[in-house]
N, C-alpha and C positions, 0 to 999 in steps of 0.2 A: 581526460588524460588518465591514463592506467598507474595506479601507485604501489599493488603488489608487486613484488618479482617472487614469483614460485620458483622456488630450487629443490628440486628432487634431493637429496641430500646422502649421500652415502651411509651416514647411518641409521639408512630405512634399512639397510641388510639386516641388521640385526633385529628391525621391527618383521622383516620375514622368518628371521632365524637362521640367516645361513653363519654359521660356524664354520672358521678353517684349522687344522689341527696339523701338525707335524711332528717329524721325532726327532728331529735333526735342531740343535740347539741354537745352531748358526741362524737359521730359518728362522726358528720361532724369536729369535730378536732382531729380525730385520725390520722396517717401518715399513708397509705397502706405501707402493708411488700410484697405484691407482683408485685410492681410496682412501677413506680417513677411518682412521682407527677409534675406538668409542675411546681409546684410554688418551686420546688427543683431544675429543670432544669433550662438550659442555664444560668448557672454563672461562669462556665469555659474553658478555650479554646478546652479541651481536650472533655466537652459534645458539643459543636459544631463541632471538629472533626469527632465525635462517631455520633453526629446524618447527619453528609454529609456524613459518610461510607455507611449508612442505605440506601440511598437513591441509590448507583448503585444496590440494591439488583433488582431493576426494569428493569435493561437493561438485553436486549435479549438476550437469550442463544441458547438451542437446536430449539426453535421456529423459525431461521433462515432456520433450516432443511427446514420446513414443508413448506415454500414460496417458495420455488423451487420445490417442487413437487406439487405445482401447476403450473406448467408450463410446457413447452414442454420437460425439460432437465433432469426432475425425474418425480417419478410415487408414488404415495400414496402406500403402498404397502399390508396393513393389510384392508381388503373391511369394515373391520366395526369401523375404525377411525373416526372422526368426518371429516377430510379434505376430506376423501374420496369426501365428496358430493359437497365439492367446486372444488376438480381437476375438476369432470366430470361436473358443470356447472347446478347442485342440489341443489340448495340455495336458500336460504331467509332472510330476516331482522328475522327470528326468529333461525336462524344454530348459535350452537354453536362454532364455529372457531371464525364468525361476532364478535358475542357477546364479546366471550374471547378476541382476539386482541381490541376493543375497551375499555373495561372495564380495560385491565393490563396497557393501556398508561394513562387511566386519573387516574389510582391507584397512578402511578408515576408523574404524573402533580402533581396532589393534594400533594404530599408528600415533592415535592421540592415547591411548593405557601407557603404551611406552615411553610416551612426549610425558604426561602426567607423572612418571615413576624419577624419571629422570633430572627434571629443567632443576630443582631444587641442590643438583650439584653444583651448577653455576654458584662462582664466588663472585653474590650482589648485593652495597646495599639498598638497593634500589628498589624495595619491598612494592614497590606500586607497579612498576614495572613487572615484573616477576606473576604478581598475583594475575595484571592485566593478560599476560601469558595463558598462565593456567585456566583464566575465563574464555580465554577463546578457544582453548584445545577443549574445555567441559560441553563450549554450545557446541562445538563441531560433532564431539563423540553425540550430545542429545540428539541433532539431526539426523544422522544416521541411525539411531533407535527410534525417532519416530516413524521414520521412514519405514523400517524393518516390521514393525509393533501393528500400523497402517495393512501392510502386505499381508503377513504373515501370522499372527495375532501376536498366539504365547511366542518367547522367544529366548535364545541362551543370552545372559546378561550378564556379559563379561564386562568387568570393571579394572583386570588388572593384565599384565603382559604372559598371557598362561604360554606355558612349553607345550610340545606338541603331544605327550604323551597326557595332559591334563584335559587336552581338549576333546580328549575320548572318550569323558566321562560326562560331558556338560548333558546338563538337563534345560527343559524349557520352562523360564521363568511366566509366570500368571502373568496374562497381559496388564491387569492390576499391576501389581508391582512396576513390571515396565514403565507404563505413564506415570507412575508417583515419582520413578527415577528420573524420568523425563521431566516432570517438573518441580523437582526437589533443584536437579542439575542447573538447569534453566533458569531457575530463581535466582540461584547464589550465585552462578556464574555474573548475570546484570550486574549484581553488588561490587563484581570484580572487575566492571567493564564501565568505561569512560561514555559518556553521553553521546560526543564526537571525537572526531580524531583532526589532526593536522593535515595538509596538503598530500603531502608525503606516505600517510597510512590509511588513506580512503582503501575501502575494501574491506578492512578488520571486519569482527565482529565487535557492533556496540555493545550499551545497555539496549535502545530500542529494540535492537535487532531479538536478543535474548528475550525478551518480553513478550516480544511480539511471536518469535515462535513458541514462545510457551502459549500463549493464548491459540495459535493456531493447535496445538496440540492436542490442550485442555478442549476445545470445539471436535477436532477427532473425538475421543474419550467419552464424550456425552458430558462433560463438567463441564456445564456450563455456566456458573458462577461463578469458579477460578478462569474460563475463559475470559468472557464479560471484565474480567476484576485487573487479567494483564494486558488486554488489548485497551480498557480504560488507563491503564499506567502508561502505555503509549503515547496513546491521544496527549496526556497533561503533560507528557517530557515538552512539548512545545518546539520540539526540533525538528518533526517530520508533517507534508502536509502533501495535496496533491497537485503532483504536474499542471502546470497551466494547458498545455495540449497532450491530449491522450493521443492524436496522431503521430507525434515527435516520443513519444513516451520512449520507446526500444530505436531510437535513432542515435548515431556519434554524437550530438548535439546536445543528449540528453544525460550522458551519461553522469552518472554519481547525483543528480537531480534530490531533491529534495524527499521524493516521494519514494526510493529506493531504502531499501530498509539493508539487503542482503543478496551481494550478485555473486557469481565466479566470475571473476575479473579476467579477459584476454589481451593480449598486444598484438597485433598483426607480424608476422615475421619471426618475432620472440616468441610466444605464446600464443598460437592463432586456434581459434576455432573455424570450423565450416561449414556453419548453418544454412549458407547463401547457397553451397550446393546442395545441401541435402534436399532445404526444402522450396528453393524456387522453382518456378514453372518451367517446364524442359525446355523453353524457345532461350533461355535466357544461359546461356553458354553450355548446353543439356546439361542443367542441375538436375535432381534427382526425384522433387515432389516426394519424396518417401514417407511424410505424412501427410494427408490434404483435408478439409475441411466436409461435412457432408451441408445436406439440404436441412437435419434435422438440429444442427446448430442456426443456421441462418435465418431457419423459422424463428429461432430465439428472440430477434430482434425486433422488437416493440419498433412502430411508424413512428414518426416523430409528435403525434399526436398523443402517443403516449400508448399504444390501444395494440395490443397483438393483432396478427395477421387474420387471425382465425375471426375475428370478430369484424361482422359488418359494416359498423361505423366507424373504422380505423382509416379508412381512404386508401388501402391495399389497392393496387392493380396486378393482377396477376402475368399482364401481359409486358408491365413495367417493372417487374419486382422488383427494384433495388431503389426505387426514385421513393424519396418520403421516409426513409426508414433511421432510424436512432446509426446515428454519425460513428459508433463504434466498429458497425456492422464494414464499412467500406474505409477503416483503419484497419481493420482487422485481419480482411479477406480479400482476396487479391477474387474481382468482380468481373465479369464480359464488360469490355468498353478501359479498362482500367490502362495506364500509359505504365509499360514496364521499363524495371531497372534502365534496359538499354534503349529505351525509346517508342519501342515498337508496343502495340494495342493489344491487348490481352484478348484471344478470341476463341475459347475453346468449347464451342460449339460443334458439333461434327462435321458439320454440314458447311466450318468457315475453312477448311481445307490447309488452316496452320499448323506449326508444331505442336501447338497447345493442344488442339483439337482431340477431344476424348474418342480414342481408339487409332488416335496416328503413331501409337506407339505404347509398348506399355511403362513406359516410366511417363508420360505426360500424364495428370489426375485423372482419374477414373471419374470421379465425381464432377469433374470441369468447377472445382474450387481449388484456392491455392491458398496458403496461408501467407501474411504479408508481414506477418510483427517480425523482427529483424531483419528483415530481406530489405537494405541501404545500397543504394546506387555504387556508392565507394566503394563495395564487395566485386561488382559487377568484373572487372577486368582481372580480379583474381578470386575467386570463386570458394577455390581448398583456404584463403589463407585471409583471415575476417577475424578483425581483435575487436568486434561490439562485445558489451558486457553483457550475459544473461541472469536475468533478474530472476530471484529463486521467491523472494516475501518485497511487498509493497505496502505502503499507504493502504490505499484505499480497499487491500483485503484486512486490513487489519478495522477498517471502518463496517467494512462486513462483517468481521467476525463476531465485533462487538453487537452489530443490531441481532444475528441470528440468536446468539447466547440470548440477550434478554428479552426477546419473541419467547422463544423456546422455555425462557422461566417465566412466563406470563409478564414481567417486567416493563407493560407498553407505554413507555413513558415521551417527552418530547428526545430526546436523547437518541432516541430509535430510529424515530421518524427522520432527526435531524443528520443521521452518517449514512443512511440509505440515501436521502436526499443531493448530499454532496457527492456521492459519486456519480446520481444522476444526472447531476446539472451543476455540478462545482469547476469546471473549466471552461475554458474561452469556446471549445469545441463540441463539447456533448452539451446540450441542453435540452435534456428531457423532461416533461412536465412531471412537477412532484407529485409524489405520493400523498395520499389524503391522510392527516392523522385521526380520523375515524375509521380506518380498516380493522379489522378485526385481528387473533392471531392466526387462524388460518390463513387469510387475505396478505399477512404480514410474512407468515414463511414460503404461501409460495412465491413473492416480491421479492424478496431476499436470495430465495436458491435460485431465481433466474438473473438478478443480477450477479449473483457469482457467476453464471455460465458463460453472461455477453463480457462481464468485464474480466474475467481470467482466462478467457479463452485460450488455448494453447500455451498455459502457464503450469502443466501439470500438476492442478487442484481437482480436477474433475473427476478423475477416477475415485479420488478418496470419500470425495463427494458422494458419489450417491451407493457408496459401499456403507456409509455410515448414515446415508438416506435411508437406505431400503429399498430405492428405487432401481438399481442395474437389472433385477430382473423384468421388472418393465420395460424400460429403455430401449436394455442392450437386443431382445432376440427378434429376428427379422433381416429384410434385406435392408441393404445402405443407398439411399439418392444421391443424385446429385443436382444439377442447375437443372431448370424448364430453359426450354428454348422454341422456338418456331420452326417448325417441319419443313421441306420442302410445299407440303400439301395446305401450309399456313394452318396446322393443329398445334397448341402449344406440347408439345413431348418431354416428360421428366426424364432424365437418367438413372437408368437403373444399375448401380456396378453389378458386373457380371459376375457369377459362379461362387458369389460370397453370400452367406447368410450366418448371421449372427445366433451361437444360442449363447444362454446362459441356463444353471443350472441352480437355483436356489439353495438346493442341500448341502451345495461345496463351493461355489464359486465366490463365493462373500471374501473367503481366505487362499492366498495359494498353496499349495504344497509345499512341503519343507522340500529341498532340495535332496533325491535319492544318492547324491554324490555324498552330499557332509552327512546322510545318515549310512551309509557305507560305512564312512569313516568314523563317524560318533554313532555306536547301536544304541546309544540309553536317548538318542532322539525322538519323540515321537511323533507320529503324525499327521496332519488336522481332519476332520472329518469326512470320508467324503473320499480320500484320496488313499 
């Protein structure tokens, strides 16, 4: 059940800045009927309420899709998307993806500077209340900066409601500085934030929630002792643990589950999202596939022996691929053979002359993968209009995060072994055989960076991932596969998506471009390398 109500609030006007002025005196003491005036606002607990609901309307939703298909583990899938031209390494400080992702994080800075400057006029003495306020508008503002910080590196570090003639002087703050504000923010905010909430305000931001993105943050940053130190403060809250089914996990069934640390909360009707079209398979009322899965994700997936594909003793059949394989892979990925939303067989082979069938269209997957995590039967008969929650931070990355940090400080204690372990094999549904605690730290990070890939897959962690690996210029440059399947001639045939081939560029592609529009507008911006 859905407990936020997002209300857009009229006095975002003034969080854009639009001013109305006249000369007529009549005018100017009129009250607007179409809007609330600030000088009617914040005089009750309940408009400070209503204007911190306003403010998650800025955390990320479907746009999580789209950062994993820029990477190795999904494919842009529609060629005249705007992503398209960042998968393949076609960009500039003037692409609108740049542009968009910069301009939606300072929409939401700016919206929680002015919730911040403001809520303290409320007449309350309700100081718990009030504080718990000001902590959710502090993690909201750190999200969008880590977000920004991740992207972009150095960055303008606005902290208060600037006018528009100030903001043509802003400089870019040291990425340093950023992350310390990140988790300076992040710290104190927890302190201001309740452990859980009541019925009624599922969705907040907790303390765990705070913690745990600060630990994810701190893991960005390369600190990873303060990582380690707030994804351990997690762990001990004793309030969060993992899903009993990772099938059911992004299901109606699931929602506000235990394992959920931080979603954007939808209603269907009221507040609907439309994941179900964007990314189901096109047989299934022609949704849209606009991101899909490639072949170099699904390699990811350890047999249930435990043993990658690649290795001979793992009991791989090439001619079977998907039979024996770690139980994530076929929760994950919508598979040939799989029974869709409305019934019907998933079969997009080319050669099975369905809708799915790769090349019966170009919105059906290029790669004959689909992604399956939110795609719920319930959506099926309305497609645009789908209230599942999207989950932004979970459990069991915070189980990762913690083992990578203390890999990464040599720190190989049982502790390690033991949160690696539980994701492997901690539900009713994945039981994958554990990890040895004799593995070495090599042995140990690359165990760790593949379990974030099967178990976050299309949770938009992966780009960040291997930007702060090092590894995207590996990865990413080359063509994109898709499913093997059987010829006409009984040869097994990989898929090749057509006319796309990935580069990446080491010298510059690490960071993006500052957006050529805000340095237009702010000249004392400057540039990142490269670009």
């Amino acid at each position: 059940m859905k407990r936020i109500t997002y209300i857009l609030l009229p006095f975002l006007l003034a969080v854009s800045g639009v001013l109305f002025t006249a000369c007529d005196r009549e005018l100017l003491d009129t009250v607007p009927n179409d809007r609330l005036s600030e000088s009617l606002f914040w005089r009750t607990e309940n408009d400070a309420k209503l204007a911190v609901n306003s403010l998650y309307t800025d955390l990320d939703s479907t746009n999580i899709f789209s950062w994993d298909a820029l990477t190795d583990i999904a494919h842009v899938n529609q060629p005249f998307d705007i992503q398209s031209y960042v998968e393949q390494g076609q960009y500039d400080a003037t692409s609108a993806k740049v542009f968009a992702e910069w301009a939606k994080a300072y929409k939401g800075i700016r919206a929680c500077n002015y919730f911040l400057e403001n809520v303290s006029k409320v007449p309350s003495t309700n100081t718990a209340l009030i504080n718990q306020f000001k902590g959710e508008a502090r993690a909201l503002r750190a999200y969008q900066y880590l977000k920004l910080a991740s992207l972009f590196g150095d960055v303008p570090l606005v902290t208060t409601a600037i006018s528009l003639d100030e903001s043509r002087n802003l400089a870019r703050a040291p990425i340093a500085q950023v992350w310390d504000f990140v988790d300076k923010e992040l710290n104190e905010a927890a302190g201001l934030l309740p452990a859980t909430y009541a019925a009624a305000d599922k969705g907040r931001f907790t303390k765990g929630a705070a913690l745990g993105l600060r630990a994810r943050a701190n893991l960005m940053a390369g600190r990873y002792q303060q990582a380690a130190d707030a994804a351990d403060q997690v762990i001990k809250l004793g309030v969060y643990g993992l899903n009993d089914s990772y099938e059911k996990l992004f299901s109606y069934a699931a929602e506000n589950n235990k394992e959920v640390l931080l979603d954007r909360q939808f209603i269907k009707d009221t507040y609907p999202v439309n994941v179900f079209a964007l990314m189901a398979p096109y047989s299934q009322k022609s949704a849209n596939s606009n991101y899909v899965p490639t072949k170099a994700l699904v390699d990811m997936y350890e047999t249930t022996a435990g043993k990658l594909i690649t290795d001979a003793t793992s009991g791989y059949d090439p001619a079977n691929p998907y039979a024996n394989r770690d139980p994530r892979l076929k929760f994950s990925v919508f598979l040939t053979g799989d029974v869709l939303p409305s019934g019907i067989t998933f079969r997009p082979e080319p050669t099975s002359g369905t809708a799915d069938a790769v090349g019966n269209t170009y919105i059906a997957s290029t790669t004959g993968f689909n992604i399956k995590k939110y795609i719920n039967a319930e959506d099926y008969a309305n497609p645009g209009n789908n209230g599942i929650n999207i989950i932004l931070l979970r459990y069991a990355e915070v189980l990762l995060t913690y083992a990578e940090a203390k890999i990464e400080l040599n720190q190989l204690d049982a502790s390690v072994i033991l949160a690696i372990n539980a994701v492997r094999n901690g539900r009713s549904d994945v039981k994958q055989p554990s990890i040895s605690s004799t593995a070495s730290q090599s042995e140990l990070r690359g165990i760790v960076r593949r379990e974030r890939i099967v178990e976050l897959a299309f949770e938009g962690q992966h780009l960040f991932d291997i930007r702060r690996w090092k590894t995207a210029e590996t990865v990413l440059p080359g063509p994109i596969y898709g499913i093997t399947y059987k010829a006409a001639n009984g040869a097994l045939t990989t898929i090749q998506v057509v006319a796309v081939n990935r580069t990446f560029d080491k010298s510059r592609h690490y960071l993006w471009p500052i957006p050529q529009k805000e340095r237009n507008l702010t000249p004392t911006l400057t540039q990142n390398p490269g670009w």
